[in-house]
LOKE-832344 format. One record per atom (N, C-alpha, C): residue number from 0; x, y, z. Coordinates in steps of 0.02 Angstrom, whole numbers, plus 50000, padded with zeros to 5 digits. Layout:
N
k;x;y;z
NUM;X;Y;Z;
...
***
This chain:
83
k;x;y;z
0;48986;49153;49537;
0;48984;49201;49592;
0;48965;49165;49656;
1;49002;49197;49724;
1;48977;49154;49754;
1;48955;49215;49818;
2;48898;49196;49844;
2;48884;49246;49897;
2;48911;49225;49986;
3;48939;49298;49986;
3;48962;49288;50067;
3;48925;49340;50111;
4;48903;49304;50158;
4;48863;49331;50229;
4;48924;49366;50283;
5;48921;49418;50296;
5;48978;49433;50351;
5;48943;49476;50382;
6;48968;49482;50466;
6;48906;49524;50517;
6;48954;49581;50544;
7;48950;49644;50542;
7;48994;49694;50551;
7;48927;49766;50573;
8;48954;49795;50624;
8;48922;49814;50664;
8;48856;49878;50634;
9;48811;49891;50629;
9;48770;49916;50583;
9;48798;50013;50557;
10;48839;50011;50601;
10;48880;50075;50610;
10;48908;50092;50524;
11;48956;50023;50574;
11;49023;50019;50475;
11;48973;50001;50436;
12;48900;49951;50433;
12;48885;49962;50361;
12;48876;50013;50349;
13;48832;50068;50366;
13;48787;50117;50372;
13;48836;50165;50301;
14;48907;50174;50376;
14;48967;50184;50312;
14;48985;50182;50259;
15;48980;50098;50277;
15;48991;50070;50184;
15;48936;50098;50128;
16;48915;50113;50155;
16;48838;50111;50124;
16;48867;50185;50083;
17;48869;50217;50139;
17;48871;50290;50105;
17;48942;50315;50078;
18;49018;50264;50088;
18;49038;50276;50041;
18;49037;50249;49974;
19;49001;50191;49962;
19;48972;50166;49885;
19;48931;50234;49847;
20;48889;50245;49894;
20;48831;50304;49868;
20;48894;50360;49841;
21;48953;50377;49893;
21;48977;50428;49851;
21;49016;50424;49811;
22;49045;50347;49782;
22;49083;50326;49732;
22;49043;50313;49669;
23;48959;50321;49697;
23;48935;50315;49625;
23;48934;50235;49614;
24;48945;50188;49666;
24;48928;50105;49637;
24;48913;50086;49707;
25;48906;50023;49693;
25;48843;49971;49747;
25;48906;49942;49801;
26;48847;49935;49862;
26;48895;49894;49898;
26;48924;49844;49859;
27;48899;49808;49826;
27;48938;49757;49825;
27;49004;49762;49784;
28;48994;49804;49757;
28;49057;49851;49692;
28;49120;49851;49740;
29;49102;49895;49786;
29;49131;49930;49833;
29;49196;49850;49881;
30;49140;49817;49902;
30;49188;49757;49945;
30;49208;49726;49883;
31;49184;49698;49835;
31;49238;49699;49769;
31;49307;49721;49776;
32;49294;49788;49759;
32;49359;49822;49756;
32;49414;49813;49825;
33;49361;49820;49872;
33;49406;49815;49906;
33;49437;49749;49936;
34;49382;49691;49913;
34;49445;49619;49921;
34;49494;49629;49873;
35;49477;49653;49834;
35;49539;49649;49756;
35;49615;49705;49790;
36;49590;49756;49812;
36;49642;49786;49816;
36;49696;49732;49885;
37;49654;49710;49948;
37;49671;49673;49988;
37;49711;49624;49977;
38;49696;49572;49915;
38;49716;49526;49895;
38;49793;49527;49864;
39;49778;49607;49825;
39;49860;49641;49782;
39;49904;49640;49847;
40;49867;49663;49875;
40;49943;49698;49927;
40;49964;49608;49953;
41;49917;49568;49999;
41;49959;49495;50008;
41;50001;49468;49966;
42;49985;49464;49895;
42;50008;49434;49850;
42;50085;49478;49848;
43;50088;49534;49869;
43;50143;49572;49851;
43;50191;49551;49906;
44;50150;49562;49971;
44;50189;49542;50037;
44;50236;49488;50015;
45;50184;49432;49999;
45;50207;49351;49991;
45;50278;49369;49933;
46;50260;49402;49878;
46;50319;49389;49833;
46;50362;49426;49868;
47;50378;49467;49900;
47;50408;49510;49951;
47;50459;49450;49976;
48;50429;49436;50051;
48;50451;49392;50078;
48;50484;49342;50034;
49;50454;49298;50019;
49;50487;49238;49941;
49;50570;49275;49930;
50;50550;49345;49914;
50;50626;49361;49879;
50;50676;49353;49917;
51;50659;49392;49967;
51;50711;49415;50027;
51;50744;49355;50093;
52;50678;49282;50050;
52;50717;49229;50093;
52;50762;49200;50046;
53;50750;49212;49975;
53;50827;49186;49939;
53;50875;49227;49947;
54;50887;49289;49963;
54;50890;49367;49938;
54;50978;49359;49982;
55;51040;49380;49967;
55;51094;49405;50010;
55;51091;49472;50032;
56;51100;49461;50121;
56;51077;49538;50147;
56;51174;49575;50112;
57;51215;49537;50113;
57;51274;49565;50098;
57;51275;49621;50020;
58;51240;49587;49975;
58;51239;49606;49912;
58;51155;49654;49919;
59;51119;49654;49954;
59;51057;49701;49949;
59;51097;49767;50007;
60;51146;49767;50042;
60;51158;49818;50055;
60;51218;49841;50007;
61;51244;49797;49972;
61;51289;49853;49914;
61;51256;49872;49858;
62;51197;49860;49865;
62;51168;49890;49807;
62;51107;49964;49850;
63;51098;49962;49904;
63;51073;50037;49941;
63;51125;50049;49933;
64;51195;50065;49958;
64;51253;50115;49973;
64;51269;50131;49901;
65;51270;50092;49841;
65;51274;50119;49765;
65;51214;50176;49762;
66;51152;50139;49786;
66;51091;50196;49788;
66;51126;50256;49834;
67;51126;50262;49880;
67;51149;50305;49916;
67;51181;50353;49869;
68;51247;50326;49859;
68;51287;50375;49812;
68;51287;50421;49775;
69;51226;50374;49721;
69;51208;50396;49663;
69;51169;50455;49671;
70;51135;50476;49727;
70;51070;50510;49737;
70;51111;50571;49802;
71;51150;50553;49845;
71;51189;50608;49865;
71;51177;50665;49840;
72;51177;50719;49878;
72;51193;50776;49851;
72;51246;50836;49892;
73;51280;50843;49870;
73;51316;50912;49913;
73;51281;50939;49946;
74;51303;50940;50031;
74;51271;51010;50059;
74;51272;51057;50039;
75;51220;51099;50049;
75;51227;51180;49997;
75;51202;51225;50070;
76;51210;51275;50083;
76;51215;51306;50127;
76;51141;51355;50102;
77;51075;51360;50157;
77;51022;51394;50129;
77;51034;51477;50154;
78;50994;51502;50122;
78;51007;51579;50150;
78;50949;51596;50204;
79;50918;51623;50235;
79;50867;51640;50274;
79;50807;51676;50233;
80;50762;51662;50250;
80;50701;51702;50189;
80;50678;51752;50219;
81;50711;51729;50288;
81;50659;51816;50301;
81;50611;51813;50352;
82;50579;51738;50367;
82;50512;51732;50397;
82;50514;51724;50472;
***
């Protein structure tokens, strides 16, 4: 484990503080979770990006307009409810 010092204005701790208290776990639970969730989403960005620089924009848009298609639906004409 390793401990980190960070200075953030006594406001947002105060915050932090009290949303740990209402999650029922400790600050430190709390910035836990939330580097972990932080970390998912970069890691996702990054594989994101990665794809879409091998990725053909020619062939990723024939595969939305197949989406498109598939998911279409007939206009249907609504009736008025009244309101």
């Amino acid at each position: 484990m390793t401990t980190l010092t960070i200075r953030i204005p006594d406001d947002t701790a105060a915050r932090l503080r009290q949303l740990a208290k209402h999650r029922g776990i400790s600050l430190n639970k709390l910035m836990e979770e939330f580097s972990t969730t932080s970390l998912a989403e970069f890691d996702t960005e990054n594989r994101f990006r990665l794809r879409a620089a091998k990725a053909s924009a020619k062939r990723g848009l024939a595969v939305l307009a197949k989406l498109d298609a598939a998911f279409r639906k007939p206009a249907t004409k609504r009736k008025p409810t009244g309101k």
